[in-house]
N, C-alpha and C positions, 0 to 999 in steps of 0.2 A: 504493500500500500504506500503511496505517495506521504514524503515526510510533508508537503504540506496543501492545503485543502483552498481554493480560489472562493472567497465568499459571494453572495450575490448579491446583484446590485438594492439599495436599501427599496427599492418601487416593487420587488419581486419580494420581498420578505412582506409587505406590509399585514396584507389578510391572515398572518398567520400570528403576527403582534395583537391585532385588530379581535380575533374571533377567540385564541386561546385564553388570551389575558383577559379581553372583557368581560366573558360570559365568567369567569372564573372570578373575576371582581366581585360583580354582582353576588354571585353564588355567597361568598365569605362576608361581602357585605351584610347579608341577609343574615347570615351565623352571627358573625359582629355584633349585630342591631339587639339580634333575642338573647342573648349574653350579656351584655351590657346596659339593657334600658331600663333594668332595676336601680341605676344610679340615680334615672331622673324620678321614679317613681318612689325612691326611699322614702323621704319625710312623707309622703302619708301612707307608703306602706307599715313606717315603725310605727305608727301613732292607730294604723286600725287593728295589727294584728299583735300591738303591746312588744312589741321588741326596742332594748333598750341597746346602744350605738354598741356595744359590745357584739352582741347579739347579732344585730344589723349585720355587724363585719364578716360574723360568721358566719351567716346564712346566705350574703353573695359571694363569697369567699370558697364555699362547700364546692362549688362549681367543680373546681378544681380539683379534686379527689377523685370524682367520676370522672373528668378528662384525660386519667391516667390512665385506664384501662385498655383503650381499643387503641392507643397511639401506635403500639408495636405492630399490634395483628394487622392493621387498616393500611400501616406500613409496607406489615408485610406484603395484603393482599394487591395492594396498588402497586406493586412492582411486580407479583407472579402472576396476576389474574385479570384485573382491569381496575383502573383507580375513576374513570368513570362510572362503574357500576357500582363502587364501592361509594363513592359522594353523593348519588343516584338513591341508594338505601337509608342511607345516613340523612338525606334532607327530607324523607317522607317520618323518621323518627324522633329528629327534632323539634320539628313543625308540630307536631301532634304535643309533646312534651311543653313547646312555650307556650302554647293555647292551656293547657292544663294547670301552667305556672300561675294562671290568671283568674285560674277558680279557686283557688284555694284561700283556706278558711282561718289559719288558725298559723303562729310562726314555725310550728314544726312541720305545718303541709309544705310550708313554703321551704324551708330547707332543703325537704324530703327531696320537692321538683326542682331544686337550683342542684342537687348531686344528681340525678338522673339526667339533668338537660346536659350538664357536664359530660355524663358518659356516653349520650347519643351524639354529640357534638366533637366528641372526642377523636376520630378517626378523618376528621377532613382536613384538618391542616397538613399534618404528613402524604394523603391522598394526594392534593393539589401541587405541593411539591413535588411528587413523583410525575406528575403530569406534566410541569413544567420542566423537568430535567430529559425526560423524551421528545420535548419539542425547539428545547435551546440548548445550544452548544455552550462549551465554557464562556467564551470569551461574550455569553450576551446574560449570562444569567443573574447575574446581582441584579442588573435592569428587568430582569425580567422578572424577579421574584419582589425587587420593590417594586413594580408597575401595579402587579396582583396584589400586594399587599399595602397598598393605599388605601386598600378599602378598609382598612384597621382605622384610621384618623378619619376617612371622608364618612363614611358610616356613621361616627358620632356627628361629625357636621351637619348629614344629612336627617338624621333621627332626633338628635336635641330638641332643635324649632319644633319637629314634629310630633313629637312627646309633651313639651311644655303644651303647644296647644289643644292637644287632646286631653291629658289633663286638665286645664281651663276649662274644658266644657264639657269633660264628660269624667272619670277618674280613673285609676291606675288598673283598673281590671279589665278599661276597655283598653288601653295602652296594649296590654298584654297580652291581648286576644286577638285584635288586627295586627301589632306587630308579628305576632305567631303565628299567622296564616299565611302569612311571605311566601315561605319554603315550597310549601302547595304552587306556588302561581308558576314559581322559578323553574320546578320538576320538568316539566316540558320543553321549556327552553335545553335546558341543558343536556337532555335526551339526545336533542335535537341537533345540535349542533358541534358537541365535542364527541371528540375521537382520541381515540390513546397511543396511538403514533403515526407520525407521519404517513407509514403504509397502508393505513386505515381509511386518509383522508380522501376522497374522491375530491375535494373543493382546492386541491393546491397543485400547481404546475408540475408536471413531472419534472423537469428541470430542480425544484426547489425540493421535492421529495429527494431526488438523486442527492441531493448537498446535503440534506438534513442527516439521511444514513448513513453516508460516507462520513460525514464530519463526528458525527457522534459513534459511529464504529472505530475511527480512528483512535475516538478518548478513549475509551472503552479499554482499547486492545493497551494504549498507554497504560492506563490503571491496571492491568491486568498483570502486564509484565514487571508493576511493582509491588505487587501486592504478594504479603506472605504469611499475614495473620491470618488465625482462622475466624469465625462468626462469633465466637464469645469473646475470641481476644481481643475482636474490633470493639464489640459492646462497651468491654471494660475497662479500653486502652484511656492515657492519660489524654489524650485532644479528647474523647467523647465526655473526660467526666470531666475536665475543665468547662465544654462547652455548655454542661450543664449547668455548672456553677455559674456561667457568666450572664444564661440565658435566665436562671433563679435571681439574680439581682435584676436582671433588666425586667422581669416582670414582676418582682416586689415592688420597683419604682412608678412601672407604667401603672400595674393594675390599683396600687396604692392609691394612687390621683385622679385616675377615670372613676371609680367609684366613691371617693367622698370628695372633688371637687367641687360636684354640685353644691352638697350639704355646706363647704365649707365657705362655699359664697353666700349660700342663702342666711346663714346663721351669721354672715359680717353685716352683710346690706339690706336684709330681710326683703328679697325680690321674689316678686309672680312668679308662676312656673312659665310663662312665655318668655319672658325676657331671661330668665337662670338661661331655657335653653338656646337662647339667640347667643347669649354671653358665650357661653361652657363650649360652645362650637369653635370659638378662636382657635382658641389653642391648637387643634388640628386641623385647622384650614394651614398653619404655619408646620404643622408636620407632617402634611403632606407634601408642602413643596421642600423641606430638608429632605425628604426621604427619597427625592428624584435626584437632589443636587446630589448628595452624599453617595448614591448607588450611579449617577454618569463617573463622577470622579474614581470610583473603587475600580470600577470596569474600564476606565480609560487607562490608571496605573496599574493597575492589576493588583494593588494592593485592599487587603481586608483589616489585618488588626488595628493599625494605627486609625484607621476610618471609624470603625467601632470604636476604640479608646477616647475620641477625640469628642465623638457625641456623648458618652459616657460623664465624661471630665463635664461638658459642659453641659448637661442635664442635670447631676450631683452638684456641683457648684451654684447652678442656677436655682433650686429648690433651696439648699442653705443659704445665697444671697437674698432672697426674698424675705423668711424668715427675719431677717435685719434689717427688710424697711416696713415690717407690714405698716407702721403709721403712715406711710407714703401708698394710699391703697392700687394707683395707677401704674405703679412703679412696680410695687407686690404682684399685681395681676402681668402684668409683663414678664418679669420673671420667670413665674409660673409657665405663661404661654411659650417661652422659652425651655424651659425643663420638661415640660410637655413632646415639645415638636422633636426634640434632640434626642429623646429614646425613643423614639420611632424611625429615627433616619438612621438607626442601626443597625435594623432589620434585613436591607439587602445583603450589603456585606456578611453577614453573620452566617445567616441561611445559605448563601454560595460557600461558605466553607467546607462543610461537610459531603457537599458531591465533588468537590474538590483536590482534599484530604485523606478519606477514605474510601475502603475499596466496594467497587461498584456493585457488589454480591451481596454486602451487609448493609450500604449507605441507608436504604430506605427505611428497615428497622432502627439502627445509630438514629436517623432523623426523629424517629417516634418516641425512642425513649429522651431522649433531650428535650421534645417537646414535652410530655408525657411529667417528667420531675424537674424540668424548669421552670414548668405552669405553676407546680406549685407556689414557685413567687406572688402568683397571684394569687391563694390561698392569704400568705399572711401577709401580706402588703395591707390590704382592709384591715385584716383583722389587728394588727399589731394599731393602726391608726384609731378605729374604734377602742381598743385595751384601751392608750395613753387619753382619747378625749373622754372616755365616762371617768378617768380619774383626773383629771386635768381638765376639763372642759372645756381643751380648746386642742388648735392642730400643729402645735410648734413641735411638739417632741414627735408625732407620728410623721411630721414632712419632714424632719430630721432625718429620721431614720433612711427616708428613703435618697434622702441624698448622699446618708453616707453608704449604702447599700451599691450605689450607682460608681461612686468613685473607687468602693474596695472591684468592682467591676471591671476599671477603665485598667487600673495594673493586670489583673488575672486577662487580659489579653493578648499582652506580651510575652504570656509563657504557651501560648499556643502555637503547633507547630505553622510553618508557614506554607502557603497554598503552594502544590508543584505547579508550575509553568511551563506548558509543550509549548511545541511549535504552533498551533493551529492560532489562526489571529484571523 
């Protein structure tokens, strides 16, 4: 095989940027949305179903216990079997689980549904990623994996406003019920239009198929010829469990903030639910556009750690500088929207590491469990925030945490090995 592969020109690539990535936006969006819209719904879900902000933490927090489950297998099955049939099954059981989230009665039902939704939810991130790795070669995949994962920030943009005002005029049960019927609508779409590898596509040039397998048989064979760990040894090796740890900060900081930022504005300025959610949407309109700047630049140098360190340092510093002016409330809100955007724009680079790194037989499972115990960051990210405010009644020590959480982060990146580099460009 040819040591090096002739790209095509960017007008022949486009529908395949276009069709992969969007409907795959959407898709995660939609997961996104029923995951997360317990933030805006909290203050009257703690106040009808008697949970006190401990509690509260706990119960959106649970999520993440049931997200451990299916990460590995969903992993596994999206690389042996089909990772579209596998996100295919998974959006008809979360869909059904966020509707259910919305009847419930009492704070233990609700927990009960925040770990189920977790476990039904659990199997698409690693899925998507495998999808993405059969359809982009190395040298496009940070961009390709931030493009699909915008929908992490634009999701709250887009659901905030949308939440505040259905709250306004109707309450948190109908929130939870129309956002939960998403999944159902998307099922079709995404039937419909993705495919799990290039050979499958009837909608792309032969030309573009011929480059797709040739350029990704070529990695392949590279990874192969380096590769000499077996399957548990890749599990257990020191990049898999680093990546965990780093991915465990980066979602104690992120998840920390999506779920009591609401609270922790409305409890400053005591605002409507329409205007919390116009506000609480900044922040990720600004991490969505770090998350493209950040993922062209990692793809242009080829470099990842210091790209992740870098948002890191400056998301951990930006939540502790705030901290220091909260009487400057303009300033404080900036900040934030800064520490907000900066652990999202780490997400490209991060994610390219691992089909990178390790070997192509194991990567997909590696991917699940990293997802699978880094989630748990967003387990005690809440929860550690809820602890410090029911005894402290406010959010200085809980945003602390996440900032120092963020910069013990930005070090443990430098000890990860660094991405091989072929030829193929």
């Amino acid at each position: 095989m040819s040591s090096t592969i002739t790209p095509l020109p960017a007008r022949s690539q486009e529908q395949r940027w276009l069709r992969i990535l969007t409907v795959s936006f959407v898709m995660y969006t939609i997961s996104y949305i029923d995951r997360t819209n317990v933030s805006m719904a909290l203050p009257q879900m703690s106040a009808q179903l008697h949970m006190d902000p401990q509690q509260a933490g706990d119960a959106v927090g649970i999520f993440f216990w049931g997200y451990l489950f299916l990460q590995i297998p969903a992993g596994h099955l999206a690389q042996h079997w089909s990772a579209k049939r596998v996100v295919a099954i998974l959006l008809v059981a979360w869909g059904i689980c966020s509707v259910a989230t919305g009847l419930v009665n009492t704070a233990r039902e609700f927990w009960i549904m925040r770990l189920v939704l977790g476990l039904t939810e659990g199997g698409v991130w690693p899925a998507v990623l495998v999808l993405v790795a059969h359809w982009f070669p190395r040298h496009e995949r940070a961009r390709a994996n931030a493009y699909w994962m915008l929908c992490l920030p634009v999701s709250v943009v887009i659901s905030s406003p949308f939440s505040g005002w259905l709250l306004k005029h109707w309450n948190w049960r109908v929130l939870l019920i129309v956002e939960g019927a998403l999944p159902f609508l998307w099922l079709l779409i995404w039937l419909a239009t993705i495919d799990d590898y290039p050979k499958d596509a009837e909608w792309i040039s032969s030309g573009e198929r011929d480059y797709l397998e040739a350029t990704l048989a070529h990695e392949a064979a590279e990874e192969k010829n380096t590769e000499r760990a077996g399957y548990l040894a890749t599990l257990l090796s020191p990049q898999v469990m680093l990546l965990i740890v780093i991915y465990f900060m980066r979602n104690f900081g992120s998840y920390g903030a999506l779920f009591w930022l609401p609270s922790a504005l409305e409890k400053t300025k005591n605002l409507s639910e329409l205007t919390l959610g116009n506000i609480v949407s900044i922040p990720y309109i600004l991490a969505a556009i770090m998350m493209v700047v950040t993922a062209k630049s990692s793809d242009k140098t080829g470099e990842r750690r210091a790209h992740m360190s870098v948002t890191f340092i400056v998301s951990g510093g930006a939540f502790l500088l705030a901290l220091a002016v909260q009487q400057r409330p303009l300033l404080c809100f900036s900040l934030l929207s800064v520490a907000v955007g900066a652990v999202y724009a780490s997400l490209g680079p991060f994610w390219a590491i691992p089909t990178e790194t390790l070997p192509q037989k194991s990567v997909a499972s590696a991917m699940g469990l990293i997802n699978a115990v880094g989630n748990l960051g967003g387990y005690f990210g809440p929860v550690v925030i809820g602890y410090f405010l029911k005894r402290s009644g406010g959010f200085v020590y809980g945003f602390g945490s996440l900032g120092a959480a963020l910069l013990l982060g930005a070090v443990l990146c430098f000890f990860l090995r660094p991405v091989r580099r072929g030829v193929v460009s």
